[in-house]
Backbone as CSV, one residue per row, in Angstrom:
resi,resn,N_x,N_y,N_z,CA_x,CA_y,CA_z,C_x,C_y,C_z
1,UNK,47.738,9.049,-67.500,47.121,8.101,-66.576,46.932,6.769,-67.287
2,UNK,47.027,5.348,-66.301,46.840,4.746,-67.406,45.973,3.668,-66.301
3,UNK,45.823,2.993,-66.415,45.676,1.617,-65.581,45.432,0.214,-65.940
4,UNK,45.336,-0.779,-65.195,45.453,-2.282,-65.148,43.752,-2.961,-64.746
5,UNK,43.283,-3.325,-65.814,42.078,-4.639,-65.278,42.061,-5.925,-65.796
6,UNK,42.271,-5.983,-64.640,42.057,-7.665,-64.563,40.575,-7.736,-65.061
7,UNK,40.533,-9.479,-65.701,39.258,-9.482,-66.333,38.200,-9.990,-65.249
8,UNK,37.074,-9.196,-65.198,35.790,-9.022,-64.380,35.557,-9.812,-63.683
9,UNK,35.224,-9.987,-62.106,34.855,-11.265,-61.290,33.666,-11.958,-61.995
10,UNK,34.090,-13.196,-62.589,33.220,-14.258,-62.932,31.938,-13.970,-61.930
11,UNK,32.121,-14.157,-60.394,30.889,-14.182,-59.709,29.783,-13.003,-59.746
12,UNK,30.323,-12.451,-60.073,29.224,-10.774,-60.480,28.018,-11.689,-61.172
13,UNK,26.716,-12.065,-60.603,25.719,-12.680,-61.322,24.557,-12.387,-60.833
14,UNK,24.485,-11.366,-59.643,23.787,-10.943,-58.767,23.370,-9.121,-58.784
15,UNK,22.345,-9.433,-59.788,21.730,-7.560,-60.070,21.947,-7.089,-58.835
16,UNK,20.783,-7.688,-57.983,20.736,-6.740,-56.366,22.246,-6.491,-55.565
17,UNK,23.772,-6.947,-56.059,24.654,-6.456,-55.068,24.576,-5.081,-55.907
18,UNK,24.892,-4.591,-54.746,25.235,-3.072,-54.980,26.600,-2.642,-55.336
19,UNK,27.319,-2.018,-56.121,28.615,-1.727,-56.811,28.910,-0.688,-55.830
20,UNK,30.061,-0.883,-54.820,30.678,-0.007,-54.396,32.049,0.372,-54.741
21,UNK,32.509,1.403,-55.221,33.715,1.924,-55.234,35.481,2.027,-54.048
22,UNK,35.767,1.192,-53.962,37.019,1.433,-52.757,37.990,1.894,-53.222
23,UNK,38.304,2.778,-52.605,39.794,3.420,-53.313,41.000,3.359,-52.439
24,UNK,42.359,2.732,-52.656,43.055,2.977,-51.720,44.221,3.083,-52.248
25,UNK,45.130,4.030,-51.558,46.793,4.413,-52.004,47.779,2.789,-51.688
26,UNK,47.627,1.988,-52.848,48.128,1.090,-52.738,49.775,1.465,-52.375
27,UNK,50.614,1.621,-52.994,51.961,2.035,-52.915,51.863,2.758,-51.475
28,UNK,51.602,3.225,-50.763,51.595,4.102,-49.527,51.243,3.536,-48.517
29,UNK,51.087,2.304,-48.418,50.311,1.032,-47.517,49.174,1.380,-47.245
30,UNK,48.871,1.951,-47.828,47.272,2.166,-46.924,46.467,0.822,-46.885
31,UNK,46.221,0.584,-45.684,45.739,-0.850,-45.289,43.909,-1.065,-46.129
32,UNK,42.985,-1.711,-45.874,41.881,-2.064,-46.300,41.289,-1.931,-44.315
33,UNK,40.753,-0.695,-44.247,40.215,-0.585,-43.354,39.502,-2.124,-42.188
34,UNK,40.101,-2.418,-41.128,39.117,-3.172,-40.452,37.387,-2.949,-40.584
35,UNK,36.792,-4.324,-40.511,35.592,-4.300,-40.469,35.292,-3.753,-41.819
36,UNK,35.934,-3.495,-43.216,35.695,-3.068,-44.533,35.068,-4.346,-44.855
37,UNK,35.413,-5.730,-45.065,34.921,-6.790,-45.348,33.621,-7.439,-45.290
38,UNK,33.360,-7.105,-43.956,31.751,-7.449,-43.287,31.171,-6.320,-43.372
39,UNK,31.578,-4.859,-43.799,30.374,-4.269,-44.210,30.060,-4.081,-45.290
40,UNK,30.618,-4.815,-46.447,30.782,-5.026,-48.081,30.599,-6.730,-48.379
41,UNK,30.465,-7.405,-47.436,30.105,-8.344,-48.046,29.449,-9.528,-48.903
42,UNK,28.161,-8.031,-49.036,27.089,-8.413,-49.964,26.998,-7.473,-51.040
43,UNK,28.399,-6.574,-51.476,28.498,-5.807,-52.242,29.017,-6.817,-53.266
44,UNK,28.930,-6.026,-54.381,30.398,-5.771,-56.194,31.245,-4.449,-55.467
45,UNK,32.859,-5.018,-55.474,33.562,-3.750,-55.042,34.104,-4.099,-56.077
46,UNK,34.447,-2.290,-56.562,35.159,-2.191,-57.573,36.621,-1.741,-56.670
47,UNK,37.618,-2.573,-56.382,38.820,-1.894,-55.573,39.489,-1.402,-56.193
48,UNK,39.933,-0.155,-56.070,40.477,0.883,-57.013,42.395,1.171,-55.852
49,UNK,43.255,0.800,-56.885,44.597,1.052,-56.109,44.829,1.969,-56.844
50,UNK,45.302,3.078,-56.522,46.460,4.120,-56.978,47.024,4.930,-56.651
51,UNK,47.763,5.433,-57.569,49.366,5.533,-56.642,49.388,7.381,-57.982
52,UNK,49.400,8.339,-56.628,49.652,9.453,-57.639,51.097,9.869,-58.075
53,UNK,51.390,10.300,-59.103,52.680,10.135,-59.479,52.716,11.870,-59.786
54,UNK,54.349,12.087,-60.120,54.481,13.502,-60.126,54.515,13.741,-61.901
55,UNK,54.021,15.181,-61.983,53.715,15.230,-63.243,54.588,14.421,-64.532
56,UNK,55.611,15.348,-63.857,56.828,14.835,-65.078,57.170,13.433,-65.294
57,UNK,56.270,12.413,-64.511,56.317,11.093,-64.935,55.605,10.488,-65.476
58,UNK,55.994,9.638,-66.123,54.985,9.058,-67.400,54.672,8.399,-66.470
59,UNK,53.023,7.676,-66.526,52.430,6.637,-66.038,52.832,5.166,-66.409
60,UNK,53.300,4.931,-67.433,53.970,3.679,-67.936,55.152,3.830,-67.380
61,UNK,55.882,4.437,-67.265,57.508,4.195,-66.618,57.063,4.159,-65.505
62,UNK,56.184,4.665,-64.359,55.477,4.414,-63.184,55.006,2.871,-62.667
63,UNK,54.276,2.571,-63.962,53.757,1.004,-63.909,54.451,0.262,-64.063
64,UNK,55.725,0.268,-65.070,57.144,-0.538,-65.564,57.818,-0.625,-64.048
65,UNK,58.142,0.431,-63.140,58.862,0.346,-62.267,57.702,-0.149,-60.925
66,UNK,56.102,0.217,-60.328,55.946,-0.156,-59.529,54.785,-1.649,-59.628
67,UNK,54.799,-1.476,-61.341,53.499,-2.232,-61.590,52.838,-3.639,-60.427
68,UNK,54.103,-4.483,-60.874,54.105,-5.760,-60.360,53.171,-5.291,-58.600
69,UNK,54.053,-5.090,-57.745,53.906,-4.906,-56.468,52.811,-4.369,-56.483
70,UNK,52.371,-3.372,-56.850,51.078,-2.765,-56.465,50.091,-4.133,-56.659
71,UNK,50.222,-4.157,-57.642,49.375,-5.860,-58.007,49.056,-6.182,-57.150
72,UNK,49.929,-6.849,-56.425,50.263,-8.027,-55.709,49.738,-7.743,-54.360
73,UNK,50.102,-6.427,-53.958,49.251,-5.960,-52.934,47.636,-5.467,-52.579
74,UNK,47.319,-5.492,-54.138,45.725,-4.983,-54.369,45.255,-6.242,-54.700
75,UNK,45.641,-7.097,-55.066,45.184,-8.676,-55.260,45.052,-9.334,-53.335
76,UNK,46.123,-8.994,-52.982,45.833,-9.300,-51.374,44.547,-8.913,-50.733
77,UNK,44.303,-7.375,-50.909,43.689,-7.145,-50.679,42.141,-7.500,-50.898
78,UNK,41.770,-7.854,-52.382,40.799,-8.282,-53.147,40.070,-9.802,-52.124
79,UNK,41.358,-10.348,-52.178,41.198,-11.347,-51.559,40.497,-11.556,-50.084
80,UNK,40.655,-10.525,-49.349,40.103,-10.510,-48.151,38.407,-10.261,-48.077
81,UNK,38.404,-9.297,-49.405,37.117,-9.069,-49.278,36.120,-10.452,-50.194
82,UNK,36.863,-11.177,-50.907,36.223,-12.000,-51.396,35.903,-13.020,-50.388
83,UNK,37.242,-13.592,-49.646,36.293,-14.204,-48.586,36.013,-14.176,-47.588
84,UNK,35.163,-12.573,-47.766,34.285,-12.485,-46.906,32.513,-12.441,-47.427
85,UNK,32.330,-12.322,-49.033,31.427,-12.913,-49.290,31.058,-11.914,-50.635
86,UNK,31.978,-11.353,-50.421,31.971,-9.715,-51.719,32.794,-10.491,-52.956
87,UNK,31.830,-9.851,-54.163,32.533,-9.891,-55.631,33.353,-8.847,-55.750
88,UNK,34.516,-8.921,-56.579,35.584,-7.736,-56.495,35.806,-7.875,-58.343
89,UNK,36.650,-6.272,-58.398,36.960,-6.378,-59.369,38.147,-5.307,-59.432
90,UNK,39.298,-5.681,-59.951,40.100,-4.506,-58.963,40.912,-3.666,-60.128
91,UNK,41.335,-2.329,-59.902,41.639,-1.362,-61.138,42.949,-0.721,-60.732
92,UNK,43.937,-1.194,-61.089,45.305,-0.436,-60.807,45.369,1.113,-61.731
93,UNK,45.691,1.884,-60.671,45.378,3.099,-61.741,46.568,4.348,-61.012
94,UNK,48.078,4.472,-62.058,48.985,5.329,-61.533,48.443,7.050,-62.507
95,UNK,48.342,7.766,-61.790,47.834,9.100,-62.182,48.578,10.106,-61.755
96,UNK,48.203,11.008,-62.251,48.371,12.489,-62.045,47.597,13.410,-61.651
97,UNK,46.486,12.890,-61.207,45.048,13.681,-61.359,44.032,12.218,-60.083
98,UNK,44.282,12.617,-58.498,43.614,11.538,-58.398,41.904,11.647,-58.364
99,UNK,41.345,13.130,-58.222,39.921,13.267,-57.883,39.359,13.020,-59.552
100,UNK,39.972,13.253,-60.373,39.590,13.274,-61.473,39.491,11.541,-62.037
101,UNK,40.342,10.548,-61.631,40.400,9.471,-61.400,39.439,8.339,-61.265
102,UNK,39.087,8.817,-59.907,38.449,8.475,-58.788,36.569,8.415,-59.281
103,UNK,36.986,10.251,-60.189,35.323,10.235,-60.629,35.154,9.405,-61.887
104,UNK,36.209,9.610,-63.097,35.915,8.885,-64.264,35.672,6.962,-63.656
105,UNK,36.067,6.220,-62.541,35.817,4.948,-62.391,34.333,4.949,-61.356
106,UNK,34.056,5.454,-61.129,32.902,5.971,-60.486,31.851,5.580,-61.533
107,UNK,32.307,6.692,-62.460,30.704,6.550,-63.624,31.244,5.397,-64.600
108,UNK,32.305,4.545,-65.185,32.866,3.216,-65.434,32.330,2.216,-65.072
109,UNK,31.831,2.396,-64.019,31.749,1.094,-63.334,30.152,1.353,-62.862
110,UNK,29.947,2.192,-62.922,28.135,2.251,-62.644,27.909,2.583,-60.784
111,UNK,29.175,2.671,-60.040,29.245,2.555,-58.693,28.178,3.322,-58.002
112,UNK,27.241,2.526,-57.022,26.346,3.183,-56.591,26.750,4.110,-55.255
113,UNK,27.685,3.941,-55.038,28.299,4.346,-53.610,30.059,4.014,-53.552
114,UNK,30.858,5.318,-53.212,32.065,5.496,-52.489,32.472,5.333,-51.344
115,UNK,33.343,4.609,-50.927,33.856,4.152,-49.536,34.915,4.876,-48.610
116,UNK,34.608,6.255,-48.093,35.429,6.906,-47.046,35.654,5.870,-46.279
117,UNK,37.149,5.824,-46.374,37.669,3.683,-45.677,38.160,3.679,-43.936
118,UNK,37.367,4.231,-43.323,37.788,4.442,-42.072,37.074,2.506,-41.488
119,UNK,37.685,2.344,-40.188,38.037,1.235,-39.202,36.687,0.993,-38.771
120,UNK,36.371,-0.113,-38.690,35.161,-0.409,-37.118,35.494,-1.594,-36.905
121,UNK,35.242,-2.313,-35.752,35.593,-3.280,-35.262,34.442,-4.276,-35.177
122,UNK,33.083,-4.034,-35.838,32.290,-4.917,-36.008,30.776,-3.804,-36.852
123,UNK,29.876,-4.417,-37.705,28.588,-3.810,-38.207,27.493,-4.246,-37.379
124,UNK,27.172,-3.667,-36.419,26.431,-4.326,-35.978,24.745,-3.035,-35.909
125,UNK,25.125,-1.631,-36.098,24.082,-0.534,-36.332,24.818,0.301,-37.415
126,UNK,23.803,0.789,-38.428,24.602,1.517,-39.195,22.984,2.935,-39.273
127,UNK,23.919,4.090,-39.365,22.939,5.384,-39.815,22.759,5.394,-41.028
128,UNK,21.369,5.711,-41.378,21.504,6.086,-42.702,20.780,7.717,-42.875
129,UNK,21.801,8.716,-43.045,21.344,10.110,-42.971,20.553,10.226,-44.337
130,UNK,19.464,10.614,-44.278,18.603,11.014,-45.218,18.128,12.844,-45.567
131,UNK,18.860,13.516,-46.580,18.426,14.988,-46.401,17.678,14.845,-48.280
132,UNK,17.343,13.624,-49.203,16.667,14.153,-49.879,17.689,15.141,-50.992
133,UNK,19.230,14.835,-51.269,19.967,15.215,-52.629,20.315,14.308,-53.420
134,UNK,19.738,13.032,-52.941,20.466,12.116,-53.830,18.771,11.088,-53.781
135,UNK,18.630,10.413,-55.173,17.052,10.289,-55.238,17.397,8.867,-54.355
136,UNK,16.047,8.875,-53.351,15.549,7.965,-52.320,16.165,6.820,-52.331
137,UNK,15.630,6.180,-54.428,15.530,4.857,-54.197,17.225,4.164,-54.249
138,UNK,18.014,5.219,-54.727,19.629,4.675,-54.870,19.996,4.560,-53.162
139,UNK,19.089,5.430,-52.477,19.837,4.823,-51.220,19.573,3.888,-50.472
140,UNK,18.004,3.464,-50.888,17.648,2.065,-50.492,17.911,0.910,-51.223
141,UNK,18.452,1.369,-52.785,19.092,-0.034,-53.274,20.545,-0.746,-52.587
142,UNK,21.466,0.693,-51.730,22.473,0.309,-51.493,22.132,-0.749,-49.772
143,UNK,21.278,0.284,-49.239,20.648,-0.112,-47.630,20.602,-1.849,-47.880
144,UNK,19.533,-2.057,-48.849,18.855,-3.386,-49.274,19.642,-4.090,-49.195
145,UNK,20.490,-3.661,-50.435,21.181,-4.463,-50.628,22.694,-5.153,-50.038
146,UNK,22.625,-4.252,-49.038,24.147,-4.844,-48.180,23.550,-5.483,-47.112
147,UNK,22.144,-4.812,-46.426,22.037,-5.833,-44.738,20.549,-6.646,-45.091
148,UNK,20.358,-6.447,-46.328,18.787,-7.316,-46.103,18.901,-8.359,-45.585
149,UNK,20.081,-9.368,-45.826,20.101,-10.688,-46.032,21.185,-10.813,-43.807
150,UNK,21.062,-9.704,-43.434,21.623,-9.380,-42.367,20.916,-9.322,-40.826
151,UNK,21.632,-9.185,-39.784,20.802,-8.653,-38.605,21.498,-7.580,-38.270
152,UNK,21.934,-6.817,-38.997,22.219,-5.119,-39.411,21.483,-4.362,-38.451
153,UNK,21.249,-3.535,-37.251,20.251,-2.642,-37.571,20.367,-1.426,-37.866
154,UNK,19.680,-0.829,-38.485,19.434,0.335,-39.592,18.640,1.588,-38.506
155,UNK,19.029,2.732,-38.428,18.679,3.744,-38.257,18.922,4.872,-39.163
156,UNK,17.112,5.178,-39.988,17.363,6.363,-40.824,16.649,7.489,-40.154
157,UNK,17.466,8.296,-40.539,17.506,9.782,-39.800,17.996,11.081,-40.668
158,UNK,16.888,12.053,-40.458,16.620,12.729,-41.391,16.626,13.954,-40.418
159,UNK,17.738,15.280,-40.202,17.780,16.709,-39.719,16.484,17.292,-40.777
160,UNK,15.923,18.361,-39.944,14.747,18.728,-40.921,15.804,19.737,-41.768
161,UNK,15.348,20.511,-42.971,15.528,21.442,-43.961,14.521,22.454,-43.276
162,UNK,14.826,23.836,-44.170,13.996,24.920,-43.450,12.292,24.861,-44.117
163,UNK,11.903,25.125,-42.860,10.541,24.973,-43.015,9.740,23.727,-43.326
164,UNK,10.643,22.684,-43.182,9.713,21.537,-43.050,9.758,20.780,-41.261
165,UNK,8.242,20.438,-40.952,7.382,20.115,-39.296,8.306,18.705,-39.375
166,UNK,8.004,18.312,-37.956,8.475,17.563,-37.690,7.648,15.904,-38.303
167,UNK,6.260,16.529,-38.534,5.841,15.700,-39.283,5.810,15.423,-41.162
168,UNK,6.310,16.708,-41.287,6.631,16.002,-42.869,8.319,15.582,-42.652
169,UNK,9.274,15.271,-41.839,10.281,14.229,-41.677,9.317,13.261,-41.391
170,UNK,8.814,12.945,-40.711,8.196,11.503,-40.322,7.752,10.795,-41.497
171,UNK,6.962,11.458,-42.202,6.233,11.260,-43.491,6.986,10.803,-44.793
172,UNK,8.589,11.586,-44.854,9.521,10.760,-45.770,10.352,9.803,-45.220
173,UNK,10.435,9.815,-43.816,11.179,8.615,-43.625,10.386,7.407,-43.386
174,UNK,9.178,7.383,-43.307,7.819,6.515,-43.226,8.185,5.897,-44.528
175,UNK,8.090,6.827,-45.851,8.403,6.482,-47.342,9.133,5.259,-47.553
176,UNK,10.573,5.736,-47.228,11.882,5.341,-47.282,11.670,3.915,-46.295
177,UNK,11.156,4.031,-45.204,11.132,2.572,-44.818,10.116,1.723,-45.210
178,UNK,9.365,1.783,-45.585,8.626,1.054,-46.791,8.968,1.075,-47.888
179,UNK,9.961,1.535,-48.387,10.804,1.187,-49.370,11.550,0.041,-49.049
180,UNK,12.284,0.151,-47.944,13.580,-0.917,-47.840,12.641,-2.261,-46.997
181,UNK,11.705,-2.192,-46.630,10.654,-3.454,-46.391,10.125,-4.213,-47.505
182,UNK,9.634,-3.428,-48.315,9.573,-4.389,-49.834,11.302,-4.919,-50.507
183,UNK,11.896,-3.954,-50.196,13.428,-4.499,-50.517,13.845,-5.869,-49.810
184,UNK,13.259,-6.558,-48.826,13.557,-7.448,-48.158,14.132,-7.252,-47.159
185,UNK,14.300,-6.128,-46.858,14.498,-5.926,-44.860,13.616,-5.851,-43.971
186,UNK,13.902,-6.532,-42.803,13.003,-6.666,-41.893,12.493,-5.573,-41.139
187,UNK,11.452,-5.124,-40.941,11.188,-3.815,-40.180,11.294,-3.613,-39.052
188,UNK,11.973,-4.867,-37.907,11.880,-4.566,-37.106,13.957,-4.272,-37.003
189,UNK,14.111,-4.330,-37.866,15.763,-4.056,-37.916,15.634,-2.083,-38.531
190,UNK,14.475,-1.613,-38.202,14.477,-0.073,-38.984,13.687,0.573,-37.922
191,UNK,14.731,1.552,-37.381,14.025,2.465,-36.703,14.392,4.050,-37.730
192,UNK,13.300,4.942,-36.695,13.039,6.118,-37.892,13.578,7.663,-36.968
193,UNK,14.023,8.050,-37.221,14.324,9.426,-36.157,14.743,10.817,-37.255
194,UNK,14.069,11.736,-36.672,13.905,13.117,-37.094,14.135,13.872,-36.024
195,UNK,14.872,15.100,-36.215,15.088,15.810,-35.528,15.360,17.507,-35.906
196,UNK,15.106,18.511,-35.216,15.509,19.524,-35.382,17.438,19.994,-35.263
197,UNK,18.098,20.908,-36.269,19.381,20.535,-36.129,20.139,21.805,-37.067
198,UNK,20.430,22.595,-36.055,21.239,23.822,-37.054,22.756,23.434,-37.723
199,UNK,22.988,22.464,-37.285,24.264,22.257,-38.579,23.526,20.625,-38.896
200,UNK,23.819,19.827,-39.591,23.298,18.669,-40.329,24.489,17.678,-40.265
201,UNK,25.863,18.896,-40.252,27.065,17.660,-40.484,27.496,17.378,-38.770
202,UNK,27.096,18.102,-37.817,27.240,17.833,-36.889,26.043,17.126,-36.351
203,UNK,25.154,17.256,-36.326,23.898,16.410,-36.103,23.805,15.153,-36.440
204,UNK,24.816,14.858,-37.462,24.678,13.509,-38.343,25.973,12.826,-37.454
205,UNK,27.325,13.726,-36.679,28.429,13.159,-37.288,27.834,12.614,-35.186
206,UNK,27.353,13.906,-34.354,26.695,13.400,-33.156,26.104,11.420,-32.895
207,UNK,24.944,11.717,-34.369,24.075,10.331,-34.154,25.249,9.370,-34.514
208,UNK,26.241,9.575,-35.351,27.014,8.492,-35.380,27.667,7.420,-34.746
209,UNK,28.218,8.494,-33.549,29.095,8.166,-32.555,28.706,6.574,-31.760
210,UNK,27.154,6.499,-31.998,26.721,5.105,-31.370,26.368,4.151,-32.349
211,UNK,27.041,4.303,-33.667,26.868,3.766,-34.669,28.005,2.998,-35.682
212,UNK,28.177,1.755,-36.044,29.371,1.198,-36.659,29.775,1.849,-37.711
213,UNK,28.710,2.392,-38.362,28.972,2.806,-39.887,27.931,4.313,-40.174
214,UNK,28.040,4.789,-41.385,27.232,5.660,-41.666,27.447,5.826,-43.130
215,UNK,25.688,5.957,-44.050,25.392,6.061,-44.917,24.453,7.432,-45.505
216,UNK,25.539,8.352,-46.299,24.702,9.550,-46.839,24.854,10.144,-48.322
217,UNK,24.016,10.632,-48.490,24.162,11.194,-50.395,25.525,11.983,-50.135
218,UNK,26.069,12.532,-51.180,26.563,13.583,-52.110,25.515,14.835,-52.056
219,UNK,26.110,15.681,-51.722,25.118,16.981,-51.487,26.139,18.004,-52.698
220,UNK,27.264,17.721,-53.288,28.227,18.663,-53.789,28.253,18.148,-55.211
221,UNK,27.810,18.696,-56.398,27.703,18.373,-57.718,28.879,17.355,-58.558
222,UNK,30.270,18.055,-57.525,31.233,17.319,-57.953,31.668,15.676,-56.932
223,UNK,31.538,15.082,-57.152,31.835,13.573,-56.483,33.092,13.796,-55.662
224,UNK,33.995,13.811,-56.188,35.285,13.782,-55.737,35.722,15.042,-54.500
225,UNK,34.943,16.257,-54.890,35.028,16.928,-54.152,34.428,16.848,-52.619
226,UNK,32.919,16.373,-52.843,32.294,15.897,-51.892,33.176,14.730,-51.044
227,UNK,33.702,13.494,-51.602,34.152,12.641,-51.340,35.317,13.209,-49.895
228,UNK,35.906,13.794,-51.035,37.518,13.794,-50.218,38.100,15.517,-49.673
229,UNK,36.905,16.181,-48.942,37.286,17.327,-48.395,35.918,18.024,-47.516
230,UNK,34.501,17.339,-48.282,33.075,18.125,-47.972,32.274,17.579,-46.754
231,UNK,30.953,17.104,-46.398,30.775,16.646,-45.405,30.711,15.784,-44.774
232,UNK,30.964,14.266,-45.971,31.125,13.063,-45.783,32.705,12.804,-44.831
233,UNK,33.437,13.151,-45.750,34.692,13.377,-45.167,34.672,14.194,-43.505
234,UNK,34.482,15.046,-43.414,33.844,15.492,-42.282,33.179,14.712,-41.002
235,UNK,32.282,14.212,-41.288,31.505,13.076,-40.677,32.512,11.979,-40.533
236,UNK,32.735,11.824,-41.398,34.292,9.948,-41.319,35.435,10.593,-40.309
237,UNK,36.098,12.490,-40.084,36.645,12.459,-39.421,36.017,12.708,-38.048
238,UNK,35.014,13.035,-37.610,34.734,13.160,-35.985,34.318,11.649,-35.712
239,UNK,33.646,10.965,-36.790,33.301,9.371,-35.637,34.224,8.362,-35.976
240,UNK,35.029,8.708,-36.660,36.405,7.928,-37.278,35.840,6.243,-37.572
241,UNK,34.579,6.488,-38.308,33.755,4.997,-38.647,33.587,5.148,-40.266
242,UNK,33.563,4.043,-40.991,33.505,4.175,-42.595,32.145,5.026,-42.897
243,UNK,32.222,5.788,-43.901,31.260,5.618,-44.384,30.783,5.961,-46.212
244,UNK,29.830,5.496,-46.382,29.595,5.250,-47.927,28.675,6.689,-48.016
245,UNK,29.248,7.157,-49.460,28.927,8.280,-49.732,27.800,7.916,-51.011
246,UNK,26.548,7.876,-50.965,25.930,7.631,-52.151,25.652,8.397,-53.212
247,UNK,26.040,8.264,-54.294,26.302,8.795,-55.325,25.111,9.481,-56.203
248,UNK,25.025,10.925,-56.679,23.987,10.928,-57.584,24.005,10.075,-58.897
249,UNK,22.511,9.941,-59.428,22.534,9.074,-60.863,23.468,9.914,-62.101
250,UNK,24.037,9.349,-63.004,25.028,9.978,-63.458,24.128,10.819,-64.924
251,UNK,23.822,11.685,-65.038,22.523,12.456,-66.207,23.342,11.367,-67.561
252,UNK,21.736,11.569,-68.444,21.928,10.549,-69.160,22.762,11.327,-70.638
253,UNK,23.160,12.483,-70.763,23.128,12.732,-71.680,25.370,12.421,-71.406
């Protein structure tokens, strides 16, 4: 495996953007999802192109033969999201191994959140599913930090777990939105909903459907796995809307 970085967006000067991860099969056209721009535009994207190659090929004879172009097409891309108001930083990467990839630039780059790159045609409500596997405040740094400065509105919503009332949901999502109110979002852009719900990925993928986008932890130890087969993925295919998978903190050891 090898890959290409360009040296770091100068504009990265801003702690509060949030580092999101985009990954896309550059060589395979895979486009930069509509509406990807305006819902990252107060992000650091780290845009990740790559192109999986078959074993028996070296990654340098891969890059020798597709290097240039991929470039050129992940630089296009970069570009769209820059002006739309996002810092970029973009990682050509020909492999053999893409989940394995995918996770080593993940913890590289500090990424607080992965981008299942599905279409919307405008941000105008986004979910934010809350079940409590991924700690609180990473999901209100990402919330904060993409619509504070927005007229976003935000619906967090939390399926109960077993044996918790309908009032201890109320009680953590009460938390959580007084979290993202000191974060600089407006409270009247945050509504709060709890509900009873024997599956969670259908309950979540349901509330979506009236929703541009959707925001939820990693519930699966492995990133990549979660990412690209578990319930996020899941959810991105019934409301066919992006959504950011927030990442656990990476253990310090």
């Amino acid at each position: 495996m090898t890959d290409t970085a360009p040296p770091d967006d100068p504009t990265r000067t801003d702690p509060d953007r949030p580092a999101v991860l985009v990954p896309l099969a550059v060589l395979e056209g895979e486009p930069l999802p509509t509406g990807t721009p305006d819902l990252l535009a107060n992000a650091h994207v780290v845009l990740s192109g790559y192109h999986v190659i078959p074993e028996q090929t070296a990654a340098e004879q891969a890059r020798a033969q597709f290097g240039e172009t991929a470039m050129a097409k992940l630089e296009a891309v970069a570009g769209a999201l820059r002006d739309a108001g996002a810092t970029v930083e973009t990682r050509l990467v020909f492999t053999h191994d893409r989940e394995t990839t995918i996770d080593r630039l993940i913890y590289e780059h500090d990424c607080l959140a992965v981008l299942v790159p599905n279409g919307t045609e405008r941000v105008d409500s986004v979910l934010v599913a809350l079940r409590g596997t991924v700690g609180v405040g990473r999901n209100t740094r990402l919330v904060a930090g993409l619509f504070a400065e927005s007229d976003v509105a935000v619906t967090l919503y939390h399926a109960l777990n077993d044996g918790e009332t309908i009032a201890d949901g109320e009680a953590f999502l009460t938390g959580v939105r007084s979290d993202l109110v000191e974060r600089g979002m407006d409270p009247d852009d945050l509504e709060v909903v709890v509900e009873e719900a024997e599956a969670a990925v259908d309950a979540i993928a349901g509330r979506a459907e009236s929703h541009d986008a959707v925001i939820m932890g990693e519930t699966d130890p492995s990133v990549t796995t979660f990412v690209f087969g578990m319930p996020a993925e899941q959810v991105a295919e019934r409301f066919l809307g992006p959504v950011l998978v927030v990442q656990r903190e990476r253990p310090a050891e």
